[in-house]
C-alpha positions in Angstrom: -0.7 2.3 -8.8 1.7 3.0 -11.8 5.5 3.1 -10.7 7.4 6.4 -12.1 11.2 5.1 -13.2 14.0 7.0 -12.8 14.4 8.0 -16.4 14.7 11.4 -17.8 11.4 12.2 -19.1 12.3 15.3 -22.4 9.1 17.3 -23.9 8.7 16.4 -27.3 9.2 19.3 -30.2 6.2 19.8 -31.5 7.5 21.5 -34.4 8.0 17.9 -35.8 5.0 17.9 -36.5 4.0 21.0 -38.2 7.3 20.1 -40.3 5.6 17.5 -41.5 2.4 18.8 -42.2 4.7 21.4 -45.0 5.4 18.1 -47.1 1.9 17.0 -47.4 1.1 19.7 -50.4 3.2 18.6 -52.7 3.9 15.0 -54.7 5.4 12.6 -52.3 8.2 10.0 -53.4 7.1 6.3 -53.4 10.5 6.1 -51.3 9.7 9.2 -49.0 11.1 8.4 -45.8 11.0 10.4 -42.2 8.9 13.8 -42.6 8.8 13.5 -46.2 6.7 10.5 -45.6 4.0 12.3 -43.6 1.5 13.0 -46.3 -1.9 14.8 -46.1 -3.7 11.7 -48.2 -3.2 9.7 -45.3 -3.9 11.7 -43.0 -7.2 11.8 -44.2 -7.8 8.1 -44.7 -6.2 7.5 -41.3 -8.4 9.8 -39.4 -11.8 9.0 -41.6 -11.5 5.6 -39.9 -11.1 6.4 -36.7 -14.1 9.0 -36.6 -16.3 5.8 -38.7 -19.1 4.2 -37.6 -16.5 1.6 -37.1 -15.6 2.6 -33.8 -18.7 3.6 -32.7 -17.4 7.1 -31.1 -14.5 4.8 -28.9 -16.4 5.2 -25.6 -14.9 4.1 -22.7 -16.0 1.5 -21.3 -16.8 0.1 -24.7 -15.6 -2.8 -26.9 -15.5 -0.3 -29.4 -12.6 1.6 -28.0 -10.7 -1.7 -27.7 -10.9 -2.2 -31.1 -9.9 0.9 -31.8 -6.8 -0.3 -29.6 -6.3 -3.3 -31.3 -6.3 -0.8 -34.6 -3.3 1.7 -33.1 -1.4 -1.4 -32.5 -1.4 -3.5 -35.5 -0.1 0.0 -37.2 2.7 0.4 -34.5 3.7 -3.0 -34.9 3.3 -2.6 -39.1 5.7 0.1 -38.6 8.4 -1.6 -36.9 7.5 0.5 -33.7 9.1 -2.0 -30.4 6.0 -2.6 -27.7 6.1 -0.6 -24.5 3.7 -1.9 -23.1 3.4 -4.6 -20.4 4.6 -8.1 -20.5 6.5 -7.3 -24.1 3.0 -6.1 -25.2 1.8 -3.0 -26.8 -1.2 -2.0 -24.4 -0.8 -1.1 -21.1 -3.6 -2.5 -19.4 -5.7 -1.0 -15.8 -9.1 -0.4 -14.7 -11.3 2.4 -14.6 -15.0 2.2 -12.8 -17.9 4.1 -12.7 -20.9 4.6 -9.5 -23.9 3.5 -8.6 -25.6 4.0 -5.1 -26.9 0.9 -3.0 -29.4 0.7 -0.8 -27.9 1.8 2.8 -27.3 5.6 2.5 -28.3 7.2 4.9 -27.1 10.7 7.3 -28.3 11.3 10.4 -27.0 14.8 12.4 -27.7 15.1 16.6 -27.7 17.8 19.0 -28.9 20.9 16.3 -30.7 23.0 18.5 -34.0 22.9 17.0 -34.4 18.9 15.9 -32.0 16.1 14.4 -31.6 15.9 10.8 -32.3 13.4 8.7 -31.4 13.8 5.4 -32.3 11.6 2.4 -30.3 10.6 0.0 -30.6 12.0 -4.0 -32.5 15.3 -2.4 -30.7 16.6 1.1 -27.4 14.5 0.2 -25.6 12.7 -2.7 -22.2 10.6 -1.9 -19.0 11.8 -4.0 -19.3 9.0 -7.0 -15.3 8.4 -6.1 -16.6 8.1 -2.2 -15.6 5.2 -0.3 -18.2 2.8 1.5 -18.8 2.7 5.1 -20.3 3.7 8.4 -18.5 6.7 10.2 -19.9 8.6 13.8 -18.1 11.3 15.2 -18.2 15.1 15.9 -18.7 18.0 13.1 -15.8 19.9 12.4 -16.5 23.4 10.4 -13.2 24.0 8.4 -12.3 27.5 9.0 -10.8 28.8 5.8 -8.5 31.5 7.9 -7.4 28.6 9.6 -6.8 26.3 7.1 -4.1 23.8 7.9 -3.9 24.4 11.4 -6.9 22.8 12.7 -6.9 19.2 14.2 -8.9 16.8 12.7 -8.0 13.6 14.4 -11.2 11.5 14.5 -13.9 14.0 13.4 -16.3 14.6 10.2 -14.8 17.8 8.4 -17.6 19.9 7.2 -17.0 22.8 4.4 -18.4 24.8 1.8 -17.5 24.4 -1.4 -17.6 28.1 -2.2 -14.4 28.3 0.0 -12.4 25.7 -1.6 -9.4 27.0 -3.6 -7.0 24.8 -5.9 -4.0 25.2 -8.7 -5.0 21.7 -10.0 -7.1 22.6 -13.3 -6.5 18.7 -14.0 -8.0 17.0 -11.2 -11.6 17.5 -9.1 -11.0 20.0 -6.6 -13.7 18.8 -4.2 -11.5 15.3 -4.6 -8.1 16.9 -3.8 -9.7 19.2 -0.4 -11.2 15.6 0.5 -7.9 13.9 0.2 -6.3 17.3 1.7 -8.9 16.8 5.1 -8.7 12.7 5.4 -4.6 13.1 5.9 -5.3 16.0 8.0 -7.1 13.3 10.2 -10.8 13.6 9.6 -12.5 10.0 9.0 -15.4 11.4 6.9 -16.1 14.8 4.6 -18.9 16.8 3.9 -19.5 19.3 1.5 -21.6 21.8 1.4 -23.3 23.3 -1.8 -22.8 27.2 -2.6 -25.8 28.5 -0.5 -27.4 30.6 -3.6 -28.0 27.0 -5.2 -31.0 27.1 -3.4 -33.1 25.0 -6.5 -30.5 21.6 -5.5 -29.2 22.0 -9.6 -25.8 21.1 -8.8 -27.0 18.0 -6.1 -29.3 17.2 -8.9 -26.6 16.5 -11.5 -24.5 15.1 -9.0 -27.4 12.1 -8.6 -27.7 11.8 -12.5 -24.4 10.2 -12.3 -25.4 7.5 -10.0 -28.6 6.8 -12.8 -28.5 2.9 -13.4 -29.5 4.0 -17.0 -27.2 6.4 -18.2 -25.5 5.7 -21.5 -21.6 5.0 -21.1 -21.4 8.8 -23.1 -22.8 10.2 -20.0 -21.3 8.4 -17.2 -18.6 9.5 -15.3 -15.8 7.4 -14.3 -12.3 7.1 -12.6 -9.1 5.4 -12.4 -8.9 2.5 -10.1 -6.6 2.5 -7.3 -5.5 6.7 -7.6 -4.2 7.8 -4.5 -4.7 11.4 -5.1 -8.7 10.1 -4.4 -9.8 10.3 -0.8 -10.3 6.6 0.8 -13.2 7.9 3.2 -16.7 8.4 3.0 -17.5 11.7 1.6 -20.5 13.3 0.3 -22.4 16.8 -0.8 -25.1 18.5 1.0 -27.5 20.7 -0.7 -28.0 24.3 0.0 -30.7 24.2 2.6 -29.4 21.5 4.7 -25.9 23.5 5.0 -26.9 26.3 5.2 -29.2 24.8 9.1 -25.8 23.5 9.6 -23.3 25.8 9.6 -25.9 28.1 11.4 -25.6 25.3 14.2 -21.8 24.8 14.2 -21.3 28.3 14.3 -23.2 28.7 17.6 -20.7 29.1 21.2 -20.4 25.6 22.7 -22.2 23.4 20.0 -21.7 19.7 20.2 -23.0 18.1 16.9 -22.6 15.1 15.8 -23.6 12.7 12.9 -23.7 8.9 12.1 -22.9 8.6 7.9 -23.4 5.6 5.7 -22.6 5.8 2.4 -22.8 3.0 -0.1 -21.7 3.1 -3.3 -20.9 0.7 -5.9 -17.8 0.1 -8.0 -18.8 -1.1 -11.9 -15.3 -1.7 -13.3 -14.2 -1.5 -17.2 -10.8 -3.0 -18.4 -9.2 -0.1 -20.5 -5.6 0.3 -22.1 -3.4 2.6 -23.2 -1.2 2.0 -26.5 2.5 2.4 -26.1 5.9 1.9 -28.8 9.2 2.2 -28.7 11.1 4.4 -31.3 15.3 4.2 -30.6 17.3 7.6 -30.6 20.4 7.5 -32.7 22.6 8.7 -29.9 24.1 5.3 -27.6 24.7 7.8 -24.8 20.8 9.4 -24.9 18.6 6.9 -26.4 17.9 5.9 -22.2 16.3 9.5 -22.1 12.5 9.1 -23.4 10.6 12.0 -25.3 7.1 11.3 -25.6 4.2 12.1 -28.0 0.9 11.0 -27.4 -3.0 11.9 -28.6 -6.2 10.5 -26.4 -8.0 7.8 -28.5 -10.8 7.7 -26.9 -14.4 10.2 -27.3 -18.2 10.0 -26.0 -19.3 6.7 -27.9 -22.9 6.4 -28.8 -26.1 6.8 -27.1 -30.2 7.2 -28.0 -29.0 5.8 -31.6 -26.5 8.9 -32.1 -22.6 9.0 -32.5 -20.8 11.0 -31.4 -17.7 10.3 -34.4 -15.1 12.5 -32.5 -12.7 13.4 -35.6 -11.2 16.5 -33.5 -11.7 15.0 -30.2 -9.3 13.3 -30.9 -9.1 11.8 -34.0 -7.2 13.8 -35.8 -4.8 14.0 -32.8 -4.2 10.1 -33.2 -4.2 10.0 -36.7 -1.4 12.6 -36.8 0.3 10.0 -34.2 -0.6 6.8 -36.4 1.0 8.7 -39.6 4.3 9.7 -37.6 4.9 6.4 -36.4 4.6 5.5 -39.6 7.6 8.1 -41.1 10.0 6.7 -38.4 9.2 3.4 -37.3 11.0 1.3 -39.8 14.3 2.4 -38.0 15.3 4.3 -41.8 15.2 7.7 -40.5 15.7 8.2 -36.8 14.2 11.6 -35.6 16.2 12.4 -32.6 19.1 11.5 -30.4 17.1 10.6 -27.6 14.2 7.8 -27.9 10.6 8.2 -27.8 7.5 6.3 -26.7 4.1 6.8 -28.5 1.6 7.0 -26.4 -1.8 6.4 -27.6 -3.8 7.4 -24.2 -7.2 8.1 -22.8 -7.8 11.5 -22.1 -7.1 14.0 -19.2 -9.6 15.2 -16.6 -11.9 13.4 -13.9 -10.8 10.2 -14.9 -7.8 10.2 -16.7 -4.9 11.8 -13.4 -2.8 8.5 -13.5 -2.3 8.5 -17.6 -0.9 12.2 -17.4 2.5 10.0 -15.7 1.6 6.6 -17.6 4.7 7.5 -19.7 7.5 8.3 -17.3 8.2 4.6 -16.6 8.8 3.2 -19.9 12.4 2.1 -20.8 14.4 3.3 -23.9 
């Protein structure tokens, strides 16, 4: 798990860059320095690279997105940018993983008042890709959205519909946080329940195609290793028809239902980095307060013979970055009192919670 530092973290002015960008019109001098230096030629070159066949598309899990490190790096350190990274280094390294299902899943629900369920995996039931492995029996738990918070959960199986689940986090998979949410609220498994009007399984259906052992890396989904904001117990989706039987059950007076759950999933884990320098502020008494300005590197790689180049997703986001470090890394021109880290990172979303902090622990 990344450690946040004490330091002062400072949003970076943006306007810096679209400064720049008026310069890049007009002849530049050989000795241009600072935004002067940021030129629209080199732009250009810059991001026709990164979007080449060279990189393949920089999909994770790819040897073609740590080349494309390697590349953000040798210009950092060309510019006279200092490493941020770990061990004196300019990458700061950690793993990410995608899914794939073994052989043992399996759900098995007592005491419904017409027969015991047995659902099968990929069509009545698909484990959370993030799910942890294991074996978990216990009681079902309906979570009552009017009394959500206030229900105990010590040693059951929460069950809920994922209609009802509400969150403020546009950055992070809401069924993910409500799992976490239940585990510390004591349950020792989750269940969720598709929207009853998916009564065709679409969204359980695309929930199995990322557990296919032959998906392209484009098309897998993956996570960061070790996040604690995942949920470290077994959770999993039931499709519309099997929730639908049991919330009717739950919801009877006096029901006693129960379920044994084993989920297995398997972790495939892929080394990744980010790309971190140093620039110094000018001022001794705020240089230790870090502004940071970074762009995602990486984009969807190639698949079926196809790449997908990713010049605005986001190479041109990194090229602006690349061309920046460039204007001020020699130490000529400082651009602010206070220091600032580049950070080239991997993207936001499923995968990416931890790298939205990555930069609140780096030194000045």
């Amino acid at each position: 798990m990344l450690q946040s530092s004490s330091r002062k973290l400072t949003a970076f002015v943006l306007s810096l860059l679209a400064a720049g960008l008026l310069f890049t019109t007009s002849a530049q001098s050989p000795v241009a320095t600072g935004v002067n230096a940021i030129r629209a030629d080199e732009l250009r070159r810059k991001l026709t690279y990164i979007a080449s066949e060279t990189f393949n598309g920089r999909g994770n899990g790819t040897a073609d997105l740590n080349r494309a490190a390697d590349y953000i790096a040798g210009v950092f350190e060309k510019s006279g940018l200092k490493p941020a990274g770990d061990r004196g280094t300019f990458f700061q390294h950690f793993d990410i993983y995608s899914s794939r299902l073994g052989s043992k899943n399996d759900v098995r629900i007592q005491g419904m008042s017409e027969s015991d369920l047995n659902l099968k995996v990929r069509s009545d039931f698909v484990p959370e890709f993030w799910s942890a492995s294991g074996t978990v029996a216990g009681p079902l738990q309906l979570i009552d959205s009017a009394a959500a918070g206030k229900q105990d959960l010590k040693g059951t199986i929460a069950v809920e519909q994922e209609d009802k689940i509400v969150s403020d986090d546009p950055e992070f998979p809401l069924d993910a946080r409500e799992e976490r949410r239940l585990q510390d609220a004591g349950a020792t498994a989750v269940m969720i329940l598709q929207n009853p009007a998916d009564r065709g399984r679409g969204r359980l259906i695309n929930l199995a195609e990322d557990f296919r052992d032959d998906l392209p890396v484009r098309m897998t989904a993956m996570a960061t290793l070790g996040v604690p904001d995942y949920p470290s117990i077994p959770v999993l989706v039931l499709s519309a028809d099997a929730g639908r039987q049991l919330v009717s059950a739950l919801r009877k007076p006096a029901s006693h239902i129960t379920a044994t759950i084993t989920v297995d999933v398997e972790r495939n884990i892929h080394p990744t980095q980010n790309v971190l320098a140093l620039v110094e502020g000018s001022d001794s008494s705020l240089k230790d307060e870090v502004m940071v300005v970074g762009a995602h590197y990486d984009h969807d790689g190639e698949a079926f013979g196809q790449i997908w180049y990713g010049a605005d997703d986001n190479g041109s986001g990194t090229a602006a970055l690349l061309e920046i470090a460039e204007a001020f890394g020699d130490g000529s021109s400082r651009p602010a009192k206070r220091s600032f880290v580049r950070l080239g990172r991997r993207r936001e979303g499923i995968a990416w919670q931890p790298l939205l902090r990555a930069s609140s622990f780096f030194p000045a």
